[in-house]
N, C-alpha and C positions, 0 to 999 in steps of 0.2 A: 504494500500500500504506500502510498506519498504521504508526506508528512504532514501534520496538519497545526495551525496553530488558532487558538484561541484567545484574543486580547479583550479587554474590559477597554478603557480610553487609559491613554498617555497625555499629558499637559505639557510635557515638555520634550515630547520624542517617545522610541524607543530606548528601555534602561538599558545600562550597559551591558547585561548578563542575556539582554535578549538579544542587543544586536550582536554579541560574540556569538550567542545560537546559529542566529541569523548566517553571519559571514560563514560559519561551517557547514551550514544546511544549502545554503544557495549556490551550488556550484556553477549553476547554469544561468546565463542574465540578458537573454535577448528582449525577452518582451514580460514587463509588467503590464498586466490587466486587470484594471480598477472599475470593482462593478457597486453603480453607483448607489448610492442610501436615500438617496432622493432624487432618482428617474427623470420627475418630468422637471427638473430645475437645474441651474448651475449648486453647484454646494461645495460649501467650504471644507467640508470632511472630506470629498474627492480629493481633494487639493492636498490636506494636510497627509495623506497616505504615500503620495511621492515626499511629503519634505520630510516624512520619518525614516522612509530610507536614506534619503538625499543626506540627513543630520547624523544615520552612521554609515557614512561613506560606504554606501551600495546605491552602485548604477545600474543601469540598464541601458541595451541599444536603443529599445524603442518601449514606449509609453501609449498604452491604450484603455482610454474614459469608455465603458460602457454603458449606456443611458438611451432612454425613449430617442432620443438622435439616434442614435446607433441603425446602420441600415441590418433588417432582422433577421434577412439573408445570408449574414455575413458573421452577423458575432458566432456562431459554435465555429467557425472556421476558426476565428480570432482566438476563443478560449483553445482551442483544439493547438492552438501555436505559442501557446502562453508556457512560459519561464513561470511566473509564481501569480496567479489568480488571489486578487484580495479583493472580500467583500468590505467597502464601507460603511462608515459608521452613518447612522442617521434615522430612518422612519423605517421599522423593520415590516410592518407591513405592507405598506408603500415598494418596497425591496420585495420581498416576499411576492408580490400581484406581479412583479414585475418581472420574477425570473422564471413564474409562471407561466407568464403570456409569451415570452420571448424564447421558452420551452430551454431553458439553459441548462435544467438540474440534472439533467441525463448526460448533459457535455462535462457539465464540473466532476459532476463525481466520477465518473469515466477516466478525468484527467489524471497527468502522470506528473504536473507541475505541481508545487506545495500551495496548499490552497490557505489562505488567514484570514480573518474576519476580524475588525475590529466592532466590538457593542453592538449595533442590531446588524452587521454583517455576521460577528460571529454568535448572534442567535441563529439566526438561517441557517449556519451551518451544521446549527442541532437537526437532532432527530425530531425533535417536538420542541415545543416552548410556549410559554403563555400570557397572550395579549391581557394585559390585566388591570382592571378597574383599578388598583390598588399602586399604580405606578404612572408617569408622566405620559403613559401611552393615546392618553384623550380617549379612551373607549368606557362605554356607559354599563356596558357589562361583557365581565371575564369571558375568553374563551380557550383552546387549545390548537395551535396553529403549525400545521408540519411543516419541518423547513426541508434543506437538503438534506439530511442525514449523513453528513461525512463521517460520523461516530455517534454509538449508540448510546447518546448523551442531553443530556440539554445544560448547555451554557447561559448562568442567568446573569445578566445584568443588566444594573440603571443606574442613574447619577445619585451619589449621596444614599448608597443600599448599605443597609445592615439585616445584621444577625437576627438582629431585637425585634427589627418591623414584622408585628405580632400578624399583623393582618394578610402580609404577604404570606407569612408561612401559614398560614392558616390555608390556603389557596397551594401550596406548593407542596405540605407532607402528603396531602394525598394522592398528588402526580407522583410524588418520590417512590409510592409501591409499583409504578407502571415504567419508570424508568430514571437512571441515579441523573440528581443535577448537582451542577458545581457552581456553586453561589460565589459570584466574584467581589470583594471590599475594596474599593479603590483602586489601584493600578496592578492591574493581575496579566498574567501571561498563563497558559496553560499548551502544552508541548506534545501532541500525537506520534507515534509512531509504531514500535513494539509495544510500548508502556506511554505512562503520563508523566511528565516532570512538570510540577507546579512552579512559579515565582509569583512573590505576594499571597495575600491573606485570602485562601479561598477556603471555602467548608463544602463537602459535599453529602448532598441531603438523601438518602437509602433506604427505602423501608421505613419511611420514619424518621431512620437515625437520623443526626446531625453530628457531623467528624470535621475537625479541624484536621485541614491537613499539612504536612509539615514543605516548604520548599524547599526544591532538588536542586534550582541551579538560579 
């Protein structure tokens, strides 16, 4: 399988322990393909996903924004030729209808490039995830929303999330018996490949459980 990674947001880049990941995992660097978190608009998180490469000096030959522009004929050629596929950060929904419509989910997962998602990219890249009254998502009531499934996971995050927020876990232990989530705190990175290596304060929610887990790298 290709590797996969999972980011919460970064404020000030990639930390250094990711982009050292980073520089060892990406040996190949023709084309970055940044698929967008808000489709039908320009967005500032497209943007910010090259300058956190760009800030740990990792290039690419070539740079490709996928969004409602995108001719539709064309993008699974483009993912099909993608060096490292990253979902961006922004309206996971919105992201969601979009890679739906443009029938992408069969190309990424298929794909042999490392595929990353930051925040509602790397929700989509879950197996499931949940649109939630109880979060900044502006929905009137909770639902359950399949994404890609790159791993049989679901990656939760929102701005300003904790442990405590009584109301979310209320909504989330009883996904947790249908399938494990990894609850991100602040600036999290989480690492696919044989195994999981954590950085930052995730907890992952099982049956119930709630486990703090400890960071690998």
């Amino acid at each position: 399988m290709s590797i996969h990674y999972y980011f919460s947001w970064f404020s000030e880049g990639f930390p250094d322990c990711v982009i050292k990941k980073l520089n060892d995992d990406i040996s190949l660097r023709k084309l970055l393909v940044m698929i967008s978190g808000s489709p039908s608009d320009p967005f500032e998180s497209d943007l910010l996903a090259k300058s956190w490469f760009n800030k740990g000096n990792i290039f690419f030959d070539e740079y490709e924004i996928i969004n409602y522009k995108s001719d539709k004929n064309k993008t699974n050629e483009i993912i099909k030729n993608a060096s490292v596929i990253f979902l961006c950060g922004g309206y996971p929904s919105l992201q969601n209808d979009f890679l739906i419509e443009y029938n992408l989910i069969d190309s990424i997962k298929v794909s042999d490039a490392i595929i990353m998602g930051a925040s509602a990219g790397a929700m989509n890249m879950s197996s499931k995830w949940l649109s939630s009254k109880n979060t900044s998502q502006n929905v009137s009531k909770s639902s359950i929303i399949s994404g890609i499934g790159m791993d049989s996971i679901y990656f939760c995050t929102k701005e300003n999330q904790s442990i405590n927020d009584t109301q979310l876990l209320e909504e989330l232990l009883p996904l947790s018996n249908e399938i494990d989530i990894y609850m991100a705190i602040d600036e999290v990175a989480i690492r696919i490949e044989d195994g999981i290596d954590i950085s930052g304060e995730v907890y992952c929610i099982s049956k119930g459980i709630i486990k703090k887990l400890k960071s690998t790298f």
